[in-house]
C-alpha positions as CSV (number, residue, x, y, z in Angstrom):
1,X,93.0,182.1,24.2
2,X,92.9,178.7,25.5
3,X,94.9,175.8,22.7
4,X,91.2,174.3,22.3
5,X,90.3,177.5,20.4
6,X,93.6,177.7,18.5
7,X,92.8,177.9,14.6
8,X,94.8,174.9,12.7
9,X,95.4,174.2,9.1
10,X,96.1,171.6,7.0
11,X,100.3,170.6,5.5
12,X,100.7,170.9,1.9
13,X,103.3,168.7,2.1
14,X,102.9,166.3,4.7
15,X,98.9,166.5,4.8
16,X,99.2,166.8,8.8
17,X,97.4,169.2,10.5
18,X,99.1,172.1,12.6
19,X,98.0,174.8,15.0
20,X,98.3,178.4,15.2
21,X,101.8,179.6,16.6
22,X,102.9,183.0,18.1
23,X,105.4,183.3,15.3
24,X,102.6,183.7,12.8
25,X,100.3,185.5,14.7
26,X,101.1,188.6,11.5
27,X,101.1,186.3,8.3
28,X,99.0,183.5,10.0
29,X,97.1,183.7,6.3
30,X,100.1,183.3,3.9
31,X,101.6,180.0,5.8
32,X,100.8,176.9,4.1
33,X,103.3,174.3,5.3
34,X,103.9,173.0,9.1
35,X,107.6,173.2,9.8
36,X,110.9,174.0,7.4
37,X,111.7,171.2,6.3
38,X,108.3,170.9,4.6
39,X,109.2,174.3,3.0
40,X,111.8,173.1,1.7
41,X,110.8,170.2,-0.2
42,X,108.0,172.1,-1.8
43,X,111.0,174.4,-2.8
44,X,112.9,171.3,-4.3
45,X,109.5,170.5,-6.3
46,X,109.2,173.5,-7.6
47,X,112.6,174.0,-8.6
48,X,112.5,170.5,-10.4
49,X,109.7,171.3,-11.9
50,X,110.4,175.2,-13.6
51,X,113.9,172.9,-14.6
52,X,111.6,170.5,-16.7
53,X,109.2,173.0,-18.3
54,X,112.6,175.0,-19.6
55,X,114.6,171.7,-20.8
56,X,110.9,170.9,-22.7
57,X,110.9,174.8,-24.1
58,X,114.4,174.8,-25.3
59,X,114.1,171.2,-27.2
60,X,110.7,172.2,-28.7
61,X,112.0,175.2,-29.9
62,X,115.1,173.5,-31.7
63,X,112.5,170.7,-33.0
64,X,110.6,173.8,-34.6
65,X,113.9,175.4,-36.1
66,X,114.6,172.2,-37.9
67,X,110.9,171.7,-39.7
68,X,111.4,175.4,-40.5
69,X,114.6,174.7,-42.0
70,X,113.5,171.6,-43.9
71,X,110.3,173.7,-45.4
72,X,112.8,176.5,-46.4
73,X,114.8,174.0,-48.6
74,X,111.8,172.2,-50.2
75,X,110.9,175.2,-51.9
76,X,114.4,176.3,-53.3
77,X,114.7,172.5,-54.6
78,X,111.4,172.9,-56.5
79,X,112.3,176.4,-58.6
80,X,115.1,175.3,-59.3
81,X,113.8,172.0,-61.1
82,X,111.4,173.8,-62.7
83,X,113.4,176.9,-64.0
84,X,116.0,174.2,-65.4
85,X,112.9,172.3,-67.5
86,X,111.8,176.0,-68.3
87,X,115.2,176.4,-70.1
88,X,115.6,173.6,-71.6
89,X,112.1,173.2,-73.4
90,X,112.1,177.3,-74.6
91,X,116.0,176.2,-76.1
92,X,114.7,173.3,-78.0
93,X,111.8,175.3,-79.1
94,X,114.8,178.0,-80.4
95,X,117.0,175.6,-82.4
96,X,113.7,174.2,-84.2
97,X,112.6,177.7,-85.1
98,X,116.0,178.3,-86.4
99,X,116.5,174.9,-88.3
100,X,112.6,175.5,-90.0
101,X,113.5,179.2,-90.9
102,X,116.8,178.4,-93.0
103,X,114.9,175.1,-94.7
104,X,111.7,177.8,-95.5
105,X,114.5,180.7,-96.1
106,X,111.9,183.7,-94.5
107,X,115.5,184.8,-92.3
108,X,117.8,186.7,-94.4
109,X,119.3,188.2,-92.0
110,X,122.2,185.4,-90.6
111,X,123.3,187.3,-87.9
112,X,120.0,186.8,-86.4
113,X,120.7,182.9,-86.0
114,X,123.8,183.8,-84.1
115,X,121.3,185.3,-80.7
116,X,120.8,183.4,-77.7
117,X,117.6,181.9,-77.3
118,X,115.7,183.9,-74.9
119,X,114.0,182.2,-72.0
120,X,110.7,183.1,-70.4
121,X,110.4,184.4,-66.7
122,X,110.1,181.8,-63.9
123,X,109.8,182.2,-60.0
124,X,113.2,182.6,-58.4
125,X,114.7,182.5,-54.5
126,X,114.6,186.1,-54.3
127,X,111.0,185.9,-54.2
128,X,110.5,182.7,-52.6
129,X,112.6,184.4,-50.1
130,X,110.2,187.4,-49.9
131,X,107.3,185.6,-49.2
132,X,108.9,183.8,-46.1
133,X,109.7,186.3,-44.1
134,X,106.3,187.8,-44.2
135,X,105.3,184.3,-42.3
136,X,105.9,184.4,-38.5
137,X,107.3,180.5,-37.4
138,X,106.5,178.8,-34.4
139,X,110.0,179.9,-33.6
140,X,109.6,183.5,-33.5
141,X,107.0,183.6,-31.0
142,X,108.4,181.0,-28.5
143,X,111.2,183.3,-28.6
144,X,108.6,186.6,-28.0
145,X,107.3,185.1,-25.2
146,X,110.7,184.4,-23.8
147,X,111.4,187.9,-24.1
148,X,108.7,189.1,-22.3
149,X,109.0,186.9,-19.2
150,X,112.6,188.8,-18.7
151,X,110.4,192.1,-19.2
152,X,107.8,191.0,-16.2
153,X,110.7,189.6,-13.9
154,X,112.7,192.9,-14.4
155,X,109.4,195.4,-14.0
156,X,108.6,193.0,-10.7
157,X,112.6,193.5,-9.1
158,X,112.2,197.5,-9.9
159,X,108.9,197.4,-7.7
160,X,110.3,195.5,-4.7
161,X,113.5,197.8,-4.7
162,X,111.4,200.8,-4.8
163,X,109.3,199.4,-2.3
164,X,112.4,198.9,-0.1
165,X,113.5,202.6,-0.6
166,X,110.2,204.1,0.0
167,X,108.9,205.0,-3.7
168,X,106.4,201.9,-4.1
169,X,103.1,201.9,-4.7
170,X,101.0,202.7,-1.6
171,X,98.5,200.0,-2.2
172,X,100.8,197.2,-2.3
173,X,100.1,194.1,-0.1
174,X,96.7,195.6,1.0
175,X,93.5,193.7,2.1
176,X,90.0,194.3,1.6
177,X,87.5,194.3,4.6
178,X,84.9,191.6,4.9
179,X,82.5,194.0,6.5
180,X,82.9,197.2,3.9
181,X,85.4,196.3,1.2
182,X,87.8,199.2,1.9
183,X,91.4,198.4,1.5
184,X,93.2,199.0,4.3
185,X,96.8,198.4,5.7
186,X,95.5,196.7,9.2
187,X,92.5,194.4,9.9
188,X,91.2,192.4,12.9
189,X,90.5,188.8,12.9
190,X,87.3,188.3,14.9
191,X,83.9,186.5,14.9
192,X,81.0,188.9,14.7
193,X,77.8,186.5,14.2
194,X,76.2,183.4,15.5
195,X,77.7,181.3,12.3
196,X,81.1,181.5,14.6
197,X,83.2,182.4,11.2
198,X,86.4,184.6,11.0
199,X,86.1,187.3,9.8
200,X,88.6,190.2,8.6
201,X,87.2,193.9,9.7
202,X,88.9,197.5,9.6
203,X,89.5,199.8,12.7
204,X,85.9,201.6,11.3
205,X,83.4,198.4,11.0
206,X,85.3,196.7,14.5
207,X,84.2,199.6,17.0
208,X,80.6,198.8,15.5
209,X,80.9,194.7,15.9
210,X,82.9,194.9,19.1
211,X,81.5,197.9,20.6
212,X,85.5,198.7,21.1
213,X,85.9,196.5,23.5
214,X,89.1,193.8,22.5
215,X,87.0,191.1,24.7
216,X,83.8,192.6,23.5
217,X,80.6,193.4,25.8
218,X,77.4,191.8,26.4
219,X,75.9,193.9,23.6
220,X,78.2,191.7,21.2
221,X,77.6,188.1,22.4
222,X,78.8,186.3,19.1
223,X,82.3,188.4,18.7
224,X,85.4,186.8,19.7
225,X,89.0,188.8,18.8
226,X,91.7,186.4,16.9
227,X,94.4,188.6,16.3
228,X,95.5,191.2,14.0
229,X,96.9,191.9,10.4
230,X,99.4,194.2,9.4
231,X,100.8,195.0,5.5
232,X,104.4,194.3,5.6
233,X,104.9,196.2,2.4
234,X,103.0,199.3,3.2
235,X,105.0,202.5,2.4
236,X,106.0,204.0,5.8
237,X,105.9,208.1,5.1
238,X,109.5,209.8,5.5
């Protein structure tokens, strides 16, 4: 293929357009920067930014813990106020009952003015308590989610090792073909009509746009061949 025909892209980094290389002639698809040191600092960028979004996770999370904390003691401030002027009003109601029953004389029995006064029932922390926990904070699902991130990266590490010792999935890292939409572990790049676009096609649908000819024929005037794909994770059979 002459370098006028070479396919280019566009930098991700650098915005500079780049041809098509012998090195990538099997993952010509996946590259999306021009040289390594490009790579690179769209590693550093990433890096700086996953560093960011976990600094701003951690400090929202503490800034949650502290409003729960402060809503938890609100609460326990209020029964307690409330129970105390509880008390005191049902003793003062006591000691007048008392003082009007030995002025009317209705008690005869003076052992009776010797009971404590008996209070009536108010809310305490125990159930105050109660009815928290049935709430789920802010706190308890940043935390969830945390939790199942470790899951997905674990479950993600056990696939590429099995993939590495042979027990993967063997549909992993397939592509579908343009022409029939079978996945398939290799494809062709070629042209196959008069719009001139690439095109990915099976081993089936490129005997039938090539006439399986790698050049092509004068049957096929519009096909041109641009290489080949191959699944780098496809399970090779023992």
């Amino acid at each position: 293929m002459k370098k006028e025909n070479l396919p280019s892209k566009v930098c991700v980094v650098c915005n500079r357009p780049f041809t098509w290389r012998k090195k990538w002639e099997k993952v010509w698809d996946e590259v999306t920067t021009c040289s390594k040191s490009c790579n690179k600092k769209r590693r550093s960028v990433k890096q700086k930014e996953n560093r960011a979004s976990s600094n701003f996770g951690e400090q929202l999370s503490e800034s949650l813990q502290q409003q729960q904390q402060q809503q938890q003691q609100q609460p326990e401030e209020t029964t307690i106020a409330v129970a105390a002027a509880t008390t005191t009003t049902n003793h003062a109601r006591d000691e007048e009952d008392e003082i009007s029953a030995l002025f009317d004389g209705s008690t005869t029995n003076f052992d009776e003015l010797l009971l404590p006064p008996q209070t009536t029932h108010s809310i305490t922390d125990d159930e105050n308590d109660t009815n928290g926990k049935n709430e789920i904070s802010d706190y308890d699902i940043i935390k969830q989610a945390k939790i199942e991130r470790k899951q997905a990266k674990k479950q993600k590490k056990a696939e590429r090792r099995a993939a590495r010792e042979g027990r993967g999935n063997p549909s992993d890292g397939q592509k579908n073909c343009d022409v029939c939409s079978s996945s398939v572990d290799l494809l062709i790049r070629c042209t196959i009509d008069e719009r001139a676009q690439w095109k990915m096609v099976c081993g089936r649908c490129w005997k039938g746009v090539s006439g399986g000819v790698v050049d092509g024929d004068e049957a096929h005037p519009y096909y041109r061949y641009g290489g080949l794909w191959k699944n780098r994770r496809a399970v090779v059979p023992k």
